[in-house]
C-alpha positions in Angstrom: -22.4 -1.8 -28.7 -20.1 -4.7 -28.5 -20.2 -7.4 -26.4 -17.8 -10.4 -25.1 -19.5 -13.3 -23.8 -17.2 -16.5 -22.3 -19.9 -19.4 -22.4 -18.6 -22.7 -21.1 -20.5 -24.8 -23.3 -21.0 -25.3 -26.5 -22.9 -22.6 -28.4 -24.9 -24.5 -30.7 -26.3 -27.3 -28.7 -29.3 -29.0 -27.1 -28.8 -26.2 -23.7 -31.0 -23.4 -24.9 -30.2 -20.9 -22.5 -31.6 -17.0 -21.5 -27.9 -16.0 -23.1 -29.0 -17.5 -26.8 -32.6 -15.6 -26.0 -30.6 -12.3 -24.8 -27.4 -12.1 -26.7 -29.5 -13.1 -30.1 -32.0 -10.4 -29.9 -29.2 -7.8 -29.3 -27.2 -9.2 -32.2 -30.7 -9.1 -34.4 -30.7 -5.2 -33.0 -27.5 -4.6 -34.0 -25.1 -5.2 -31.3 -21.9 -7.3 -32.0 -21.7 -10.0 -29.8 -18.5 -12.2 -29.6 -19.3 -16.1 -28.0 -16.5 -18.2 -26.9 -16.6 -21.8 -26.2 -14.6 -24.4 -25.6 -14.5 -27.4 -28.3 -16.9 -30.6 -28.9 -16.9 -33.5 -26.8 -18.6 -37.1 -26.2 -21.0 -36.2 -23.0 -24.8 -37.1 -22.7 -25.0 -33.1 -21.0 -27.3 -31.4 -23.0 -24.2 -28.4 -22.6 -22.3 -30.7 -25.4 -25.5 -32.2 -27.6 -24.5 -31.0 -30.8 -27.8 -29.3 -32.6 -28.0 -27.0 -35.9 -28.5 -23.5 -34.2 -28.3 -21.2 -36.7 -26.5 -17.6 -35.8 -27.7 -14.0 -35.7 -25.9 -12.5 -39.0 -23.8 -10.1 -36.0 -23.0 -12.7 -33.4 -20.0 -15.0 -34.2 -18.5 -17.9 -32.2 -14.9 -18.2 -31.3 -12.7 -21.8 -30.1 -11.2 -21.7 -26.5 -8.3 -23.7 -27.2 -7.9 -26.4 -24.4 -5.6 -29.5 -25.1 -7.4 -32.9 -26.3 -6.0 -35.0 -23.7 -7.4 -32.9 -20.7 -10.7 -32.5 -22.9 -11.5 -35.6 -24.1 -11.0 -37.7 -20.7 -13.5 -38.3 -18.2 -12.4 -36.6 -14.6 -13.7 -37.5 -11.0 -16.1 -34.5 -10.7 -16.5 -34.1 -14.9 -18.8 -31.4 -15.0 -17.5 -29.1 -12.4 -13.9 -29.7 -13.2 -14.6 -29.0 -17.1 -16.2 -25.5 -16.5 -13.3 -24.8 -14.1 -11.2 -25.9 -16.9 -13.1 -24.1 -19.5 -12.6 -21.1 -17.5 -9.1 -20.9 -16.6 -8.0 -21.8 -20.4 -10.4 -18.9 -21.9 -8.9 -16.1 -19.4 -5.8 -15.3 -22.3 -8.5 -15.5 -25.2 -10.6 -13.0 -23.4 -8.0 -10.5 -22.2 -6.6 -10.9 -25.6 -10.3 -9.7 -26.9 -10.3 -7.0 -24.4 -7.6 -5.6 -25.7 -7.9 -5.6 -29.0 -11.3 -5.4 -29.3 -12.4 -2.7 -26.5 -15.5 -3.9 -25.5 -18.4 -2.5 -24.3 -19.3 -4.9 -21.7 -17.7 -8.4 -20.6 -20.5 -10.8 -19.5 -19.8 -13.0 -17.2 -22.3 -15.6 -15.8 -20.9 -18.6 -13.2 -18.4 -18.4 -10.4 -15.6 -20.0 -12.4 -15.0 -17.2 -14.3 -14.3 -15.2 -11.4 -10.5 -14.6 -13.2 -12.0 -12.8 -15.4 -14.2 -10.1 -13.5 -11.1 -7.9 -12.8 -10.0 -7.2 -16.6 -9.9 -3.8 -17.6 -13.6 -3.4 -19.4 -16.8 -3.2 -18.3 -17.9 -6.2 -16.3 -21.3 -7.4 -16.4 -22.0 -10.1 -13.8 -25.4 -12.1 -14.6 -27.1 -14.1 -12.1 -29.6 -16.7 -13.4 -29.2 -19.3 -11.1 -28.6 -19.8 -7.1 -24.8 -20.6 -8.2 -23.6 -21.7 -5.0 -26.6 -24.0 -4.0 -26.1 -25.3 -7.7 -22.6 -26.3 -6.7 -24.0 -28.0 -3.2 -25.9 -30.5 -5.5 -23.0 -31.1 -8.3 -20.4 -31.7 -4.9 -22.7 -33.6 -3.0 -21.3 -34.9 -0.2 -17.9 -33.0 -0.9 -19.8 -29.9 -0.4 -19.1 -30.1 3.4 -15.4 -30.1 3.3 -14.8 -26.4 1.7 -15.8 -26.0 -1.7 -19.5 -24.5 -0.6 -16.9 -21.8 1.4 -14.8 -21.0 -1.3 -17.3 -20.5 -4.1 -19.1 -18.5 -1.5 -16.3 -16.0 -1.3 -15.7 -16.3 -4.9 -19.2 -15.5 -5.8 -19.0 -12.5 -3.3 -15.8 -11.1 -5.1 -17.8 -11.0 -8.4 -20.5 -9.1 -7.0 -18.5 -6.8 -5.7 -16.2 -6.1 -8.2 -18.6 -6.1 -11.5 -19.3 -3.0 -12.5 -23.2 -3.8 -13.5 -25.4 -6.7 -11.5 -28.1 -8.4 -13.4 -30.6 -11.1 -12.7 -33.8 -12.8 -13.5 -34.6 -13.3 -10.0 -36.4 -10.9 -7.6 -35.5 -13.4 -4.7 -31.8 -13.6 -5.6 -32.0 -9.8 -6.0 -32.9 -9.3 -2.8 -30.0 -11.1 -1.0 -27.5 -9.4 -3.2 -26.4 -6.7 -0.6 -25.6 -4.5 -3.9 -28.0 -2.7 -6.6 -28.9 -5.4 -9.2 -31.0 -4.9 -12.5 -34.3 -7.2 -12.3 -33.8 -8.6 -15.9 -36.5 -11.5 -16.3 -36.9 -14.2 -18.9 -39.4 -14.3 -21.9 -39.9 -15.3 -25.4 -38.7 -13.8 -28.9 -41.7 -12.9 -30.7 -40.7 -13.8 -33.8 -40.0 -17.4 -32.4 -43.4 -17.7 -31.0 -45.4 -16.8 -34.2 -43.0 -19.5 -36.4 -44.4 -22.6 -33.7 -46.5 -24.9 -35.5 -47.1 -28.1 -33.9 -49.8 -29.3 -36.8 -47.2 -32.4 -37.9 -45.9 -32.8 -34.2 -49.4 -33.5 -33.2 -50.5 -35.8 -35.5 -48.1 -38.4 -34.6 -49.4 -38.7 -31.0 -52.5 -39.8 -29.7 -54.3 -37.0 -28.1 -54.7 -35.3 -25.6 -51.3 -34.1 -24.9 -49.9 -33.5 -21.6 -46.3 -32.5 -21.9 -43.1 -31.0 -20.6 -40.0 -29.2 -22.8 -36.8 -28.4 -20.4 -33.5 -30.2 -19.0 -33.6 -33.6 -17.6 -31.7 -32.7 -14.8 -31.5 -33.4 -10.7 -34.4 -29.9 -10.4 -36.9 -31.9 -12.0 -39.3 -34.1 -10.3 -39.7 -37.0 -13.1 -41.0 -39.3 -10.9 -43.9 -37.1 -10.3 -44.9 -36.8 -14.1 -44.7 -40.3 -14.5 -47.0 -41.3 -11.7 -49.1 -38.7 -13.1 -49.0 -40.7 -16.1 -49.2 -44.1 -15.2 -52.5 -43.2 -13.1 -54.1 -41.6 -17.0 -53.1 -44.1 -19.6 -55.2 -42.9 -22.2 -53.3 -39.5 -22.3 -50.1 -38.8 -23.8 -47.1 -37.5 -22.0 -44.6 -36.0 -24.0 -41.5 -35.2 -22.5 -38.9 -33.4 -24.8 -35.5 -33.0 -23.7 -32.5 -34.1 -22.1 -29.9 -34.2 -20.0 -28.4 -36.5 -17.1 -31.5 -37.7 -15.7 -32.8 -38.6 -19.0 -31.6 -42.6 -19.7 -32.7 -43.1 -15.6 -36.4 -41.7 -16.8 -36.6 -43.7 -19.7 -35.2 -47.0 -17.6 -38.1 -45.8 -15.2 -40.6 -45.5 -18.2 -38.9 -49.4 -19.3 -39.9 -50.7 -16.0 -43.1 -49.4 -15.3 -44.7 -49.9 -18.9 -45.8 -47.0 -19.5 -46.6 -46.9 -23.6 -48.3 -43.5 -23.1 -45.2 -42.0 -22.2 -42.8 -40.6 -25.3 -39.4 -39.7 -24.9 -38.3 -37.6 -28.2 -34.6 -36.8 -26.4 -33.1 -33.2 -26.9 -34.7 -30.7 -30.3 -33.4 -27.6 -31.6 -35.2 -25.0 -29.9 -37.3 -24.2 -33.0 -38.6 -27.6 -32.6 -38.9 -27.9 -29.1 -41.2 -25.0 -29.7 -43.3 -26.8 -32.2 -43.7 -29.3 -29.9 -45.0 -27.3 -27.0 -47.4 -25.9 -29.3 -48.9 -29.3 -30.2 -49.2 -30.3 -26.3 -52.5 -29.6 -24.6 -51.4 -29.4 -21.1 -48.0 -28.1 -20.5 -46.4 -29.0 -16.5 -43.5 -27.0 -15.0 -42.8 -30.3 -12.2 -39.5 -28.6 -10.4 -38.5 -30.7 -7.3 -38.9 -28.4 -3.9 -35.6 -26.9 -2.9 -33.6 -23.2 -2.9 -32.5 -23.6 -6.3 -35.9 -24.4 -8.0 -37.5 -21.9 -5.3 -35.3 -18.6 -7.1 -35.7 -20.1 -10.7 -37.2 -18.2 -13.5 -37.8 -21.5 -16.5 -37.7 -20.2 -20.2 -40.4 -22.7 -20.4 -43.0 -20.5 -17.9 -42.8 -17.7 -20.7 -43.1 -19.7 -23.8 -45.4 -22.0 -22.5 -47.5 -19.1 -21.8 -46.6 -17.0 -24.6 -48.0 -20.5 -26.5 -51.5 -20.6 -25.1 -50.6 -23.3 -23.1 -52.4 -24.2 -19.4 -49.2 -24.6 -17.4 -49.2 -26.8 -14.2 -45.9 -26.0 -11.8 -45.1 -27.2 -8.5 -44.5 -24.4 -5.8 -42.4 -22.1 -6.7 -41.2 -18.5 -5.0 -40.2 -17.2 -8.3 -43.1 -18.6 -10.6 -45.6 -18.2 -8.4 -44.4 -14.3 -8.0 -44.8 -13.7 -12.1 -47.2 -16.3 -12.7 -49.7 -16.7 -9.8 -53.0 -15.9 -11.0 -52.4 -18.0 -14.4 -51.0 -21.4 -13.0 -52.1 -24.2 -11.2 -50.0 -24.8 -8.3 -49.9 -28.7 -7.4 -48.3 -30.7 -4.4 -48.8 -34.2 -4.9 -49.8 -36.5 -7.9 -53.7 -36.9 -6.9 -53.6 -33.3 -7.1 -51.7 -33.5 -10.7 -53.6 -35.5 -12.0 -56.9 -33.5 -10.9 -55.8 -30.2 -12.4 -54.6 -31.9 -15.8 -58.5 -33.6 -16.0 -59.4 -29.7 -15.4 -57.4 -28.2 -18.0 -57.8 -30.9 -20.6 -61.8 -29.7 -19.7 -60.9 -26.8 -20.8 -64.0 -24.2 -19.7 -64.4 -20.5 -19.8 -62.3 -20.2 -16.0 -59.4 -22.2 -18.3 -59.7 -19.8 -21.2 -59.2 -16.8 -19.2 -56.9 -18.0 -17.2 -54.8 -18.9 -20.5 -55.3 -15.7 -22.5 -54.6 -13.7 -19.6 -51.3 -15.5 -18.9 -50.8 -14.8 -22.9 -51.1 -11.7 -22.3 -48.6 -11.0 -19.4 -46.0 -12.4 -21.2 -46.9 -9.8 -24.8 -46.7 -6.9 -22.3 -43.8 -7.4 -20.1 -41.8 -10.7 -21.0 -40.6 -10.4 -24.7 -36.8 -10.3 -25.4 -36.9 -7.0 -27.4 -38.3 -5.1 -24.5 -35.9 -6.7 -21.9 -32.9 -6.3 -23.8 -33.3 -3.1 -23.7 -33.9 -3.4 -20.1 -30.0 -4.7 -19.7 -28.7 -2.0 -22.5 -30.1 0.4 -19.5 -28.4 -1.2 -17.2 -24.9 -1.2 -19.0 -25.3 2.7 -20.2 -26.2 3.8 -17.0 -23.4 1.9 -15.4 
C-alpha cells in the first residue's frame, strides 16, 4: 500500500507525533509512505526544532516549496497563518503525487488542508485533536468574529467528503454524525524495549518525578511547579518544549526552585530514556474540551514503561486508563499521591503492572496499524 501524507511541519523535529508512531510502523511493515513538509525555519515551536529522526528504510520526505520571504517573516497570527500557508502551497505538490503516483490513501489530518480532501484518491481524514476548539485558543479573542464559524463548516466538509474517518478519540467519535474508525494511540515495541534510563538517572538526584510532552497552553505548569516547590528534596524533571517553555523556566527563575530541571526538547529515543529513569511520571493537562477528548502518547508509554502515572481529569484518559492512574484536582492532592507512589507498595505494583499490561494487549502500534489498514480496505 502506498500512502501520501501532507504534514505541516517539519518531519524530523522535536513534535513527535501519533503520525511518526503510525506512518513508521506501516513503513517498517512494508507500506510506502510519502511525507511532505514545508522547509526549516527560526521558531521556538517544537513543530520547527530541528532533531536527528532517523527514517524508516520505505518512508521518504519530500520539500513543499513555499517562497523565503513569506516563510522566513514573522506574521500577526504566525502559527495559524503558516499552516494555512503550508497548506495552500502543498495542494499542486500533492495533486501532482496523486497523479502520478496513484495512491492508496491521502491522509489528511487538520482543517487547513480541507483543499485537498476532494482530489481524486482515497481520502483518509484523521482526527486526533478537538480541531476547532484548538483554533478557539490559537484565535483567542478573534475567535468571536468568524473564524470559529468557518473552520466549523470547513471541518464538516471534510468529514463528509473523506472517504474513511479515523480517530483516537471515543468522545470525538461520538459527535462525528458519520461512521469513524476508533484508532487509539500506543507505543512501538521495539521503542520500548531500547529505553534505558541507567546514565539519565545518574545525573539527577533521586527520586524522580517527571513529565515528557509539549510545553504548550494544555498543560497546567503551574500546577507541577507548586507541586514541586512544596517537596524540595525530589527531582522534577520536565522534558520538552514548546511555547510555554521560556515562561516555565522564568517561573522556575523566580521562584528558586533548584529541584526543578529543564532538559528542553530530546529526540524521541531520548525522551524515552528519560521517562524510564523517572520514578513518578504526571500527565498535568489543564481542564477544558480540548484536554477532555485527548488521547497523550505519553499515557501509553508512560505505562508501557512501568511508570506510576498521575493525570488530572480527563474524559479520555480516564476512559482507557481509570483503574491504573491516579486522578488529582489540586496540588495538596498532587503532592499526596506522588508521596504514595514514590512509597511504592504492593496496591502501586499492581496498579503499575496491570497498566503495563493494557497497553501489551491493546495499545501497540503493530496491532493498531492494522486496525487503520482495516479501515482503508474496507473503505
Amino acid at each position: 500500500m502506498k500512502i501520501l501524507f501532507p504534514y505541516l511541519a517539519r518531519w524530523r523535529s522535536a513534535n513527535w507525533t501519533r503520525y511518526h508512531q503510525l506512518l513508521g510502523e506501516l513503513a517498517r511493515q512494508g507500506h510506502d509512505v510519502i511525507v511532505f513538509e514545508p522547509p526549516p525555519r527560526p521558531s521556538h515551536e517544537t513543530n520547527y526544532t530541528e532533531l536527528p529522526v532517523p527514517l524508516p528504510p520505505r518512508l521518504q520526505v519530500r520539500a513543499t516549496p513555499i517562497p523565503a520571504a513569506l516563510w522566513q517573516r514573522p506574521l500577526p497570527l504566525d502559527k495559524l497563518v503558516k499552516k494555512g500557508l503550508v497548506a495552500v502551497l502543498s495542494q499542486r505538490s500533492v495533486a501532482r503525487a496523486v497523479r502520478e503516483e496513484r495512491p492508496d490513501a491521502l491522509l489528511l489530518y487538520n482543517i487547513p488542508q480541507a483543499g485537498l480532501v476532494d482530489l481524486p484518491t482515497r481520502v483518509v481524514f484523521d482526527i486526533a485533536d478537538d480541531l476547532v476548539t484548538m483554533l478557539d485558543f490559537e484565535l483567542g479573542p478573534l475567535a468571536r468574529w468568524g473564524p470559529r464559524q468557518a473552520a466549523g463548516r470547513l471541518y464538516r466538509h471534510m468529514l463528509d467528503r473523506a472517504v474513511v474517518v479515523t480517530t483516537c478519540s471515543a468522545g470525538l467519535q461520538a459527535e462525528m454524525g458519520r461512521p469513524a474508525t476508533l484508532v487509539p494511540n500506543g507505543v512501538a515495541r521495539e521503542e520500548i524495549a531500547l529505553a534505558d534510563g541507567r546514565a539519565v538517572r545518574a545525573q539527577f538526584r533521586t527520586p524522580i518525578v517527571g513529565f515528557l510532552g509539549a510545553f504548550e497552553y494544555f498543560v497546567n505548569f503551574e500546577l507541577v511547579l507548586d507541586a514541586a516547590a512544596r517537596q524540595p528534596d525530589v527531582t522534577f524533571l520536565l522534558v520538552g518544549g514548546g511555547r510555554a517553555w521560556a515562561a516555565v523556566k522564568a517561573q522556575v527563575e523566580v521562584r528558586r526552585l533548584a529541584n526543578v530541571v529543564l532538559p528542553g526538547p530530546v529526540p524521541h529515543a531520548t525522551g524515552l530514556d528519560y521517562v524510564a529513569a523517572i520514578d513518578v511520571t504526571l500527565i498535568p493537562f489543564s481542564r477544558d474540551r480540548v484536554s477532555d477528548f485527548a488521547v497523550p502518547l505519553k499515557l501509553f508509554e508512560y505505562m508501557a514503561l512501568g511508570k506510576p502515572v498521575i493525570t488530572t481529569p480527563g474524559h479520555e484518559i480516564q476512559r482507557i486508563a481509570g483503574p491504573y492512574v491516579t486522578v488529582v484536582h489540586t496540588v495538596d492532592e498532587m503532592v499526596a499521591a506522588i508521596r504514595q507512589d514514590l512509597a511504592g507498595g504492593a496496591e502501586v505494583r499492581a496498579r503499575v503492572a496491570a497498566g503495563q499490561a493494557l497497553v501489551e494487549e491493546h495499545y501497540t502500534w503493530d496491532c493498531l496499524a492494522e486496525t487503520f489498514l482495516q479501515a482503508l480496505t474496507s473503505a
